[in-house]
C-alpha positions as CSV (number, residue, x, y, z in Angstrom):
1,X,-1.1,-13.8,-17.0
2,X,-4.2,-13.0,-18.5
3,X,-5.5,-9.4,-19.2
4,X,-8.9,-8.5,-20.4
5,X,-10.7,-5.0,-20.6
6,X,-14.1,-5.0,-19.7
7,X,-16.6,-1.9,-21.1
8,X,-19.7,-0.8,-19.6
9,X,-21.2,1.2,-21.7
10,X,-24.6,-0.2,-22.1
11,X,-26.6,2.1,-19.8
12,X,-26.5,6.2,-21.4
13,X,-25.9,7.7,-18.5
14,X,-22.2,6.3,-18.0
15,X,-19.6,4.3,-18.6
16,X,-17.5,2.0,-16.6
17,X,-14.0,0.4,-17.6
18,X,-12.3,-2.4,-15.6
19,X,-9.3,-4.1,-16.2
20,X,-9.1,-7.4,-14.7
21,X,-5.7,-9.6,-14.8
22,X,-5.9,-13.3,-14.1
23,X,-9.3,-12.0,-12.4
24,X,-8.1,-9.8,-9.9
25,X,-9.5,-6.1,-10.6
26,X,-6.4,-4.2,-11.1
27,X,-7.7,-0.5,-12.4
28,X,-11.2,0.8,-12.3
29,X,-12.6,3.8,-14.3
30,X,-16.5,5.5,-14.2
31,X,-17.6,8.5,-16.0
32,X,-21.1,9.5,-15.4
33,X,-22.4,11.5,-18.3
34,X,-23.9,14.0,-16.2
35,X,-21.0,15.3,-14.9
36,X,-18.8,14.7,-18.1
37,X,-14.9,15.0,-17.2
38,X,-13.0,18.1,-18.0
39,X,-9.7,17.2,-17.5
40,X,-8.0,17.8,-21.0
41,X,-10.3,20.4,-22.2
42,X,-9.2,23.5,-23.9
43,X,-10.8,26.8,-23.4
44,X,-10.4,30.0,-24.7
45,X,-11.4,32.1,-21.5
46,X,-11.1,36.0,-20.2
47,X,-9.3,37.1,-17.1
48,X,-11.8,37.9,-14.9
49,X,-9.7,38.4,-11.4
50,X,-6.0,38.6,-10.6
51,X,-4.5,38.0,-6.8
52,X,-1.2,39.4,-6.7
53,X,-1.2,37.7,-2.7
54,X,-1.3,34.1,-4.1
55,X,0.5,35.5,-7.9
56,X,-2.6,33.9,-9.2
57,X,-5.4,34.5,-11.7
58,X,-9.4,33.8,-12.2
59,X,-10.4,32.7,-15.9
60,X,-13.9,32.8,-16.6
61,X,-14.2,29.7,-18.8
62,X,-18.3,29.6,-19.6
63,X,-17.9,27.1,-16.4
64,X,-20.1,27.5,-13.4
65,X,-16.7,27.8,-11.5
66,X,-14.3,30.1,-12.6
67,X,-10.5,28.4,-13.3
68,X,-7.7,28.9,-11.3
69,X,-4.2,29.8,-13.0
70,X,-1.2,30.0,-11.2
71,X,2.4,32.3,-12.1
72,X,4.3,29.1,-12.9
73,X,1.1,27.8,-15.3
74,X,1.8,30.7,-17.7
75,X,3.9,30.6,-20.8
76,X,6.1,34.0,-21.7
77,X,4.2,34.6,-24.3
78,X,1.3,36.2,-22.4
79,X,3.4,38.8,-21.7
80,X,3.9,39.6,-24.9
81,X,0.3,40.1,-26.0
82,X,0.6,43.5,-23.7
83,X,3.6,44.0,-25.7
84,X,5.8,44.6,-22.2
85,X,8.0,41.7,-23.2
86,X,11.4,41.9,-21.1
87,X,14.8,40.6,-20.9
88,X,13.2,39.5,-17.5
89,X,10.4,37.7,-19.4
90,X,12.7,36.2,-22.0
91,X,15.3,35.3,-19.6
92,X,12.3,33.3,-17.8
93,X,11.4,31.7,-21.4
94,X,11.6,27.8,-20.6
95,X,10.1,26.3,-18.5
96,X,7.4,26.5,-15.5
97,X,10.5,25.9,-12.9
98,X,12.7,28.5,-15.0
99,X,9.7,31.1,-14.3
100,X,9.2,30.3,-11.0
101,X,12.8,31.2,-9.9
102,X,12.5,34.2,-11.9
103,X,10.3,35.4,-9.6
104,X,8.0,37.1,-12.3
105,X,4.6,38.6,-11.0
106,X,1.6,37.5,-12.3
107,X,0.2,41.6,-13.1
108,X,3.6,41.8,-15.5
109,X,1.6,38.6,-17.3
110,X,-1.6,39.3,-17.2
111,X,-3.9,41.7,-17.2
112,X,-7.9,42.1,-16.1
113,X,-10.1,41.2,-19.5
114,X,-7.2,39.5,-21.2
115,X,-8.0,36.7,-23.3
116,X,-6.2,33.4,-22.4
117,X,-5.9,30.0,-24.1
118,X,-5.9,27.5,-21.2
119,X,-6.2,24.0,-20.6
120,X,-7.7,22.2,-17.7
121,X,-5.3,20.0,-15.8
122,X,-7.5,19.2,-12.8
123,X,-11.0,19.2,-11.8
124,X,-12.7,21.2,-9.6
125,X,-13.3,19.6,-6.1
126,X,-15.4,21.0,-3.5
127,X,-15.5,24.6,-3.3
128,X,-12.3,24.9,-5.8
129,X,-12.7,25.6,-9.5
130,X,-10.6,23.8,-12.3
131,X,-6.7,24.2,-12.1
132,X,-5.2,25.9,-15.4
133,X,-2.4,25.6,-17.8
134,X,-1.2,27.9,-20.5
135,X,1.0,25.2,-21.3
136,X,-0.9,23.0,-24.0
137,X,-0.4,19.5,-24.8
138,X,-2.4,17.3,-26.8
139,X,-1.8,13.3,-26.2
140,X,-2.0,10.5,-28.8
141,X,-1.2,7.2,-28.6
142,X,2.7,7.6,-28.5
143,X,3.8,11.0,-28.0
144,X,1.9,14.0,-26.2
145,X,2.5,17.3,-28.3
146,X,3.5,20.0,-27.0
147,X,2.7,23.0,-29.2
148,X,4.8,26.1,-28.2
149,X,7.1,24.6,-26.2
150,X,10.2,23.2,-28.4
151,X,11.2,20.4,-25.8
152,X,11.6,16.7,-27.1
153,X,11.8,14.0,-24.3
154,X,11.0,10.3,-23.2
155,X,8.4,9.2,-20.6
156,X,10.4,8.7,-17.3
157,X,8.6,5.5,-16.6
158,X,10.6,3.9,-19.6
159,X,13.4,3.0,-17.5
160,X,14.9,0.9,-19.5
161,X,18.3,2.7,-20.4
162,X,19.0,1.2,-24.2
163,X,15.4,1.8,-25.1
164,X,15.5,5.3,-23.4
165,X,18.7,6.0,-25.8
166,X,17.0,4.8,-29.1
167,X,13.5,6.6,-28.3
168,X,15.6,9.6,-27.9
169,X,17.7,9.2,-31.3
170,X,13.8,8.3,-33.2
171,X,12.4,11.7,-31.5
172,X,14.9,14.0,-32.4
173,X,14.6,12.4,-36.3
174,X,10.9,13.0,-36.2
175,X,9.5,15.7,-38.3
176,X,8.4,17.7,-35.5
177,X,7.4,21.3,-36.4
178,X,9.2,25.1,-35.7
179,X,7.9,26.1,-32.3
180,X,6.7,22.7,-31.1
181,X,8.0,19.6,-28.8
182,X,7.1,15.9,-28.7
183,X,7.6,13.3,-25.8
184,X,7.1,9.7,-26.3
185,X,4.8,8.0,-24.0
186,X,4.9,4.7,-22.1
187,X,2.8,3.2,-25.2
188,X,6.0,4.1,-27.3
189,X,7.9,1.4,-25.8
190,X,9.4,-0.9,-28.8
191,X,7.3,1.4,-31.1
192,X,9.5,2.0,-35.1
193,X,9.7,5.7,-36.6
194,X,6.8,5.1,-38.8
195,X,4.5,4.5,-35.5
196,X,5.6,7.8,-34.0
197,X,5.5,9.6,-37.1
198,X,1.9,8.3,-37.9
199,X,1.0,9.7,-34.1
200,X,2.6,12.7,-34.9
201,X,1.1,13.7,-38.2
202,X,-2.6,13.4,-36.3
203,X,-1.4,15.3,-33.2
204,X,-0.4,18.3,-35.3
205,X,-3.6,18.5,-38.1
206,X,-5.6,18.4,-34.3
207,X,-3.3,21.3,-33.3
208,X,-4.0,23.2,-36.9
209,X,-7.7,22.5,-35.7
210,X,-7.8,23.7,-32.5
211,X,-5.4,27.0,-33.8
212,X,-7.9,27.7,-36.3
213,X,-10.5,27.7,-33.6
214,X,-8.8,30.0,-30.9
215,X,-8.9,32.8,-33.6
216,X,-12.6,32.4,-34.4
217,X,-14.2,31.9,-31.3
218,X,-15.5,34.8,-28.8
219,X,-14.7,34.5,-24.9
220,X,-15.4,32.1,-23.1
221,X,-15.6,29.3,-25.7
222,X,-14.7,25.3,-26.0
223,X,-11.8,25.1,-28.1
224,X,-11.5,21.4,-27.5
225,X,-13.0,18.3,-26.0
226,X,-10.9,16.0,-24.8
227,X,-12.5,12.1,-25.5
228,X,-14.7,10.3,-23.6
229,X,-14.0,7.6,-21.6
230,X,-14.2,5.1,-24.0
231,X,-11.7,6.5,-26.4
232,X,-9.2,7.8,-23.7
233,X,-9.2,4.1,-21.9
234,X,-8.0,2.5,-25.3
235,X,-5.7,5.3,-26.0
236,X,-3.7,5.6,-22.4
237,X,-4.9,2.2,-20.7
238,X,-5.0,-0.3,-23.7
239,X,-1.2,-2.0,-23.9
240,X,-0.1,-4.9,-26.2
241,X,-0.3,-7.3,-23.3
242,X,-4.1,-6.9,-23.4
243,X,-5.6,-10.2,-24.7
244,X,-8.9,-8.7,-25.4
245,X,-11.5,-5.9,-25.1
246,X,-15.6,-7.1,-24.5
247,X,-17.7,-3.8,-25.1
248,X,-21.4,-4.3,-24.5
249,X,-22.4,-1.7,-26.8
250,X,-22.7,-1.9,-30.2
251,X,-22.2,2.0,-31.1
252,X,-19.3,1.5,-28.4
253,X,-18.0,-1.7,-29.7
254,X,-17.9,0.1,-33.6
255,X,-16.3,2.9,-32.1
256,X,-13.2,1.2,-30.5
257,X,-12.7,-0.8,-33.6
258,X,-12.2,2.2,-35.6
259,X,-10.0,4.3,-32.9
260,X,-8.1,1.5,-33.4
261,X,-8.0,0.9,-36.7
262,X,-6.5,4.4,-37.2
263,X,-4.0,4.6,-34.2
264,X,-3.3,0.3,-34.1
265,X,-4.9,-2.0,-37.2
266,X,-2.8,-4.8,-35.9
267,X,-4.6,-4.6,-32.7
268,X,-8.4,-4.0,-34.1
269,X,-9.1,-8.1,-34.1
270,X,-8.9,-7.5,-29.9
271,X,-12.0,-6.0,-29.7
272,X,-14.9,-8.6,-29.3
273,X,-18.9,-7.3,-28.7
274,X,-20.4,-9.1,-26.0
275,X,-24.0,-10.1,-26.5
276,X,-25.5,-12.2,-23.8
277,X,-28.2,-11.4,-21.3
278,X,-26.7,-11.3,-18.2
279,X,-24.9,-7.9,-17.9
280,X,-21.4,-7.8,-18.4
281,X,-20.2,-7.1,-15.4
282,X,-22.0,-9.7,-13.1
283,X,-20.5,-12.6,-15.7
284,X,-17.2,-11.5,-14.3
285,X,-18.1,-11.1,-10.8
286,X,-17.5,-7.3,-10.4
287,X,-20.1,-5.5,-8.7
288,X,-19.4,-7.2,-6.0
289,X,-15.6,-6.3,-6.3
290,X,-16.7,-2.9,-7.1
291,X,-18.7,-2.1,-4.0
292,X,-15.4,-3.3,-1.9
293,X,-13.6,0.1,-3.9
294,X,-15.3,2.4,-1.2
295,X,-14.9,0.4,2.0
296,X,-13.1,1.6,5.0
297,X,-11.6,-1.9,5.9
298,X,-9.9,-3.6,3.2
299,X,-9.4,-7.1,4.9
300,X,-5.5,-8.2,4.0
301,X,-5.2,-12.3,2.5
302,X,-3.2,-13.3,6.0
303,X,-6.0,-12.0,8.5
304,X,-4.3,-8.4,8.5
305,X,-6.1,-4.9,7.4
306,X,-5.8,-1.9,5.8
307,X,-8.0,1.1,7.2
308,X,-8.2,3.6,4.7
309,X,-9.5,7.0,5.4
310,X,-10.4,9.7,3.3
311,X,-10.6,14.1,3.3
312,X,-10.6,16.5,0.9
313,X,-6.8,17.3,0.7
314,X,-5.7,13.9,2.6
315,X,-6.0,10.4,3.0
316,X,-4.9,8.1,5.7
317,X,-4.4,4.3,5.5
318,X,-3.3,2.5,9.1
319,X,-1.7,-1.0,8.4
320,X,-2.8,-3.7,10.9
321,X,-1.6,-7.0,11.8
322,X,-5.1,-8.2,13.1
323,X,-5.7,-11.6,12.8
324,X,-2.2,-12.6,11.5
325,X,-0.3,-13.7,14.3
326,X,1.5,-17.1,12.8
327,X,5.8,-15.7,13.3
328,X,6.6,-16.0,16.9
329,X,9.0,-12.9,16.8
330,X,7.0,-9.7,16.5
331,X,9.1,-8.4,13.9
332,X,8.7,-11.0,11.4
333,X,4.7,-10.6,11.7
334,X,4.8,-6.5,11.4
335,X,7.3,-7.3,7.6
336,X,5.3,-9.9,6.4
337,X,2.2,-8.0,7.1
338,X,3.6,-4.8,5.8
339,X,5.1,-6.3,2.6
340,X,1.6,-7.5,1.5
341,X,-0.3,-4.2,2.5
342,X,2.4,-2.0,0.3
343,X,1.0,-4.5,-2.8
344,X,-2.7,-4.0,-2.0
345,X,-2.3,-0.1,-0.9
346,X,-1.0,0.6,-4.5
347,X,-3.6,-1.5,-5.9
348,X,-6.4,0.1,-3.8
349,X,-4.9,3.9,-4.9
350,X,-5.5,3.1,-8.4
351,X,-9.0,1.3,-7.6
352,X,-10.4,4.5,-5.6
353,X,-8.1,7.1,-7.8
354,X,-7.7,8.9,-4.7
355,X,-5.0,11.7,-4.7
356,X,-3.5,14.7,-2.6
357,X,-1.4,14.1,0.3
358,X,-1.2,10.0,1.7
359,X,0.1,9.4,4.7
360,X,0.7,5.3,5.5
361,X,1.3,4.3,9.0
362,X,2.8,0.5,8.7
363,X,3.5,-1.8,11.7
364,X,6.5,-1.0,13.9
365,X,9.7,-2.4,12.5
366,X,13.2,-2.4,14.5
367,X,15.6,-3.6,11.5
368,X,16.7,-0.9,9.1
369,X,17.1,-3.9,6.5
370,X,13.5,-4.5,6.9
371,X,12.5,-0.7,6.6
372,X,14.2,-0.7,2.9
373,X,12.5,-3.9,2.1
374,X,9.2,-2.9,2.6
375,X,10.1,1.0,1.2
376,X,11.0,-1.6,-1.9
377,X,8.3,-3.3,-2.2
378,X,5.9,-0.5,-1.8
379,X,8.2,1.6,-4.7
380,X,7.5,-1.5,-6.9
381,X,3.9,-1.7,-6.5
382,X,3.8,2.3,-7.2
383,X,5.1,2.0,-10.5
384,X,1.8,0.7,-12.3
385,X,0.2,3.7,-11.0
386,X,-0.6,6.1,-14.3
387,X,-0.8,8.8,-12.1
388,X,2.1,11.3,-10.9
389,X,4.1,10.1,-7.3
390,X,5.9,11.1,-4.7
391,X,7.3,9.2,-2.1
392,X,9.8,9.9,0.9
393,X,11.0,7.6,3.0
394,X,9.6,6.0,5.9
395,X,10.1,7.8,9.3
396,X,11.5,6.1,12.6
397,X,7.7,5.8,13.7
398,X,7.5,3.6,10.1
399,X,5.0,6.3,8.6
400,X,5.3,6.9,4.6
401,X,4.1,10.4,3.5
402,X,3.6,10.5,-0.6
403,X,1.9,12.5,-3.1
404,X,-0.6,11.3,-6.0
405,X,-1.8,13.2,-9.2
406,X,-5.1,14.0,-8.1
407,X,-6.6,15.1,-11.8
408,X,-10.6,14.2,-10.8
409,X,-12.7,13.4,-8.7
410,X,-12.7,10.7,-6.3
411,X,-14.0,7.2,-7.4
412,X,-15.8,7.8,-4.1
413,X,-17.0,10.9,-5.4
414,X,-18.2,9.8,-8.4
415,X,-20.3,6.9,-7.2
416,X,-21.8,8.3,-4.0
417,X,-22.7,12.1,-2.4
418,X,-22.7,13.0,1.3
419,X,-25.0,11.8,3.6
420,X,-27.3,14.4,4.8
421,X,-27.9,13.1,8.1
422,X,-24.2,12.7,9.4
423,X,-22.9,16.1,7.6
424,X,-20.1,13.2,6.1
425,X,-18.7,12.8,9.3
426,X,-19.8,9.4,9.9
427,X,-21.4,10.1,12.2
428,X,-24.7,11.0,14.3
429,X,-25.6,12.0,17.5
430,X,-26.6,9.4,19.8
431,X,-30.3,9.5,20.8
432,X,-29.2,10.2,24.7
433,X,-27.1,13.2,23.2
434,X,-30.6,14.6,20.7
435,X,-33.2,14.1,23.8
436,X,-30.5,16.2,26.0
437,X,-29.8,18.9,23.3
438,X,-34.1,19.1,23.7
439,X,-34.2,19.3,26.8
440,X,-32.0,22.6,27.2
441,X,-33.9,23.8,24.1
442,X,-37.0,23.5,26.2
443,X,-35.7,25.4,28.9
444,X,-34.1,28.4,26.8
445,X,-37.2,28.5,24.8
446,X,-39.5,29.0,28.0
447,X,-37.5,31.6,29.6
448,X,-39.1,34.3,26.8
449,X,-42.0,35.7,28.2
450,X,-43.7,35.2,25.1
451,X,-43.3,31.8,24.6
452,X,-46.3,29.9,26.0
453,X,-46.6,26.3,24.1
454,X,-43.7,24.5,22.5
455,X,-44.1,22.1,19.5
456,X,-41.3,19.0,19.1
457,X,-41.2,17.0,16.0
458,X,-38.3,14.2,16.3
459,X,-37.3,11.1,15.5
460,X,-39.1,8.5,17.1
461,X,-36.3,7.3,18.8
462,X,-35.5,10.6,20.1
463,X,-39.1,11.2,21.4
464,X,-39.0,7.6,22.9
465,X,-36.3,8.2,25.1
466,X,-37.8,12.0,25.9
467,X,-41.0,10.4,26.9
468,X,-39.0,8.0,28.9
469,X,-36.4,8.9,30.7
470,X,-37.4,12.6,31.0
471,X,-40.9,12.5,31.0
472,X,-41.1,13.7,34.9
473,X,-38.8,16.7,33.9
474,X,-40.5,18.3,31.2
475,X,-44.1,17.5,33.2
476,X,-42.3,19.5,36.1
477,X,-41.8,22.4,33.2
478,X,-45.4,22.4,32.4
479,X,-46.3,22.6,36.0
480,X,-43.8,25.3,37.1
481,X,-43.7,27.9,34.2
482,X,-47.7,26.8,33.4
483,X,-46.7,26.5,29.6
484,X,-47.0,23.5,27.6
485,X,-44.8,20.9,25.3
486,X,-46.2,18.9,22.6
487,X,-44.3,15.9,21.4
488,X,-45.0,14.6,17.4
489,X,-42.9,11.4,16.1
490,X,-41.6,11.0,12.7
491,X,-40.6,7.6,11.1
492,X,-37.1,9.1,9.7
493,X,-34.1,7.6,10.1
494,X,-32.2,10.6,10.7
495,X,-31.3,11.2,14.1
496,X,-30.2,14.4,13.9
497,X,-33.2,15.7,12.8
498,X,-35.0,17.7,14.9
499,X,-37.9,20.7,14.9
500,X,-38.7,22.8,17.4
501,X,-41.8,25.6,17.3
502,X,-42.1,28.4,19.8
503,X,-45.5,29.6,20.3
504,X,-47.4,32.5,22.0
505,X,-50.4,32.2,24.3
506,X,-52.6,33.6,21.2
507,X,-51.0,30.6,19.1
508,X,-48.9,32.9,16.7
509,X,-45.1,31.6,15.9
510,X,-42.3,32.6,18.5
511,X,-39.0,33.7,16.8
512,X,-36.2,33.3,19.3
């Protein structure tokens, strides 16, 4: 199987990453410069707020949204800046869990003003600010450091049990400073000592950097960028199964090659600049691939579908069978179907980097034996995922609720905004519904005295149908109430759209 790792990074307002296997799109990454990510970031930042009802706190991080920082994000040692440090407090000393249970209030923490070193673990969406951690960890190729918190540890996702045992033995044996804790990535896999202790030595002259910083620097400051998409894609995504990395910018292309040559020289040669004049992208036939990412149908190899919708907090995918009707017996249609929408719904989770609460509703199935299978199947397909998961099992209706990291925004998000007309419902008003909702506009308008003339600007559409289907009624208006409606088109395509002027018999503007 053949991997390759597309970067597009010609344009300066963004960058886009793809990473195509034998040339299926598997994993898909934007960052538009505009709205850099912040995910990674360390802040120094003030207390600005404290709610004792959710035993959470506001940090005013120079951000035009203020971070949000909950009990069970705050390390002991806050406490003991007030100096109010407690056998409570040390007895909660640990970790997050160990606090929560402890039951500690977020006032015996923190105080209004305070100064806080925090991290951002997940963007803002919508009206919410930027989640918060006190807990501080800096990743590198191998290991992710964890300054303050003396905890050493392997990636779950190594599941390999003899591996897990000797990545273990080689942590413990690193050098790791007093006060400090180190746990080896995925990337770490089959890595030696001097690999690890290389990663290490970087991790910790970063942490003297950012230390340094903190003490300098007046709330609210940056204490740390994290990379840019560039550098994080070769650092987290890049694996030793990648045959090669095409960048189609030179400063990009120069750039990779030395990230690598620091944290992988073996691996530098992989990077190759691509120079002809058809964008990159298009030679691989991905844009088209890439405007299938936001689609509400995703259309299933054997004729069935998935329909995947998506909220704020949740998303919804509906398995159908559709089209694919070949097994006689129902139930062999509703696993086969099923087996290949659990591959493609992992797949299309990574794609769109949706997160929150998923709930899947696959066909009906009878046979507990073909319940597990497809509970397998999906399980295996979650696995690639980079991103944190939950699953439980399926319900007796065959419904899957599961959790996903959600750390940013939506690719969704990203690429497109709301539509204005619709409100992001997906819908408008249909022009019956618009001429209607005039109609009784008309009639409320004209029964103020002082309204004597009423002006309508719609769509044309709209006044179409008014001029229509109800010219006779608004004539018999005119006549009755001896006032008088004017009718102006506009060549918009919204629907929706509509203004209405009230007018006196002196022409002056009507407030209703």
């Amino acid at each position: 199987m053949k991997k390759t790792m597309l970067i597009n990074a010609i344009e300066p307002e963004e960058s886009r990453i793809a990473l195509i296997e034998d040339d299926v799109l598997e994993e898909f990454y934007i960052e538009r410069h505009s709205r850099s990510q912040t995910v990674g970031n360390i802040y120094k930042g003030s207390v600005s707020n404290i709610e004792s009802s959710i035993q959470a706190a506001f940090v005013d991080l120079g951000l035009k949204k203020n971070g949000f920082l909950y009990v069970s994000d705050i390390m002991p040692k806050e406490k003991s800046e007030k100096g109010e440090k407690t056998a409570k407090s040390k007895k909660a000393e640990g970790s997050a869990a160990d606090k929560k249970k402890s039951g500690q209030k977020i006032k015996s923490l923190l105080r209004k003003g305070q100064n806080v070193i925090a991290q951002i673990t997940k963007e803002g969406i919508g009206e919410k600010g930027p989640s918060l951690t006190t807990y501080i960890s800096l990743p590198g190729r191998y290991l992710v450091l964890m300054p303050n918190a003396k905890r050493n540890g392997v990636s779950r996702k190594i599941t390999d049990e003899k591996e897990r045992k000797r990545l273990k033995k080689l942590v413990e044996g690193l050098d790791i400073p007093d006060n400090m804790g180190a746990i080896i990535r995925t990337a770490g896999l089959n890595q030696t000592k001097r690999e690890l202790n290389r990663d290490l030595k970087y991790l910790h002259n970063l942490w003297k950097v950012i230390s340094k910083k903190t003490k300098s620097e007046k709330s609210p400051a940056v204490i740390y960028l994290e990379s840019d998409l560039v550098i994080r894609a070769i650092r987290d995504i890049f694996s030793t199964d990648v045959d090669e990395i095409i960048v189609d910018s030179e400063d990009v292309y120069k750039r990779a090659k030395e990230f690598l040559r620091q944290v992988m020289p073996k691996y530098e040669k992989c990077v190759t600049l691509y120079k002809e004049p058809e964008p990159l992208f298009h030679k691989y036939n991905l844009e088209d691939k890439l405007k299938e990412i936001v689609v509400k149908e995703v259309i299933l190899a054997n004729g069935g579908s998935l329909v995947i919708e998506q909220t704020e907090a949740l998303v919804t995918i509906d398995v159908n069978s559709k089209k694919f009707k070949e097994e006689n017996d129902p139930e062999e249609t509703a696993v086969k179907t099923n087996l290949e929408a659990s591959c493609e719904i992992g797949r299309q989770l990574r794609l769109r980097d949706v997160g929150g609460e998923i709930v899947i509703d696959f066909i009906d199935m009878k046979e507990a034996k073909h319940i597990r299978l497809v509970e397998k199947k999906l399980a295996e397909t979650l696995k690639r995922d980079r991103a944190r998961i939950t699953v439980l099992k399926m319900s007796k209706f065959c419904i899957v609720e599961m959790t996903r990291q959600r750390m940013r925004s939506s690719i969704r998000d990203v690429i497109y905004s709301s539509c204005p007309h619709c409100g992001a419902t997906g819908f408008v008003k249909t022009v019956e519904s618009m001429g209607l909702d005039i109609i009784r506009s008309l009639k409320s308008g004209f029964n103020n005295k002082d309204v004597q003339a009423v002006e309508i600007s719609a769509n044309e559409e709209v006044v179409s149908f008014l001029q229509n289907k109800k010219r006779i009624e608004i004539a018999k208006l005119e006549y009755n109430l001896k006032k008088s409606v004017t009718l102006n088109k506009y060549n918009g395509v919204d629907v929706n759209k509509i203004k209405i002027k009230y007018f006196s018999s002196n022409g002056q503007p009507v407030k209703l």
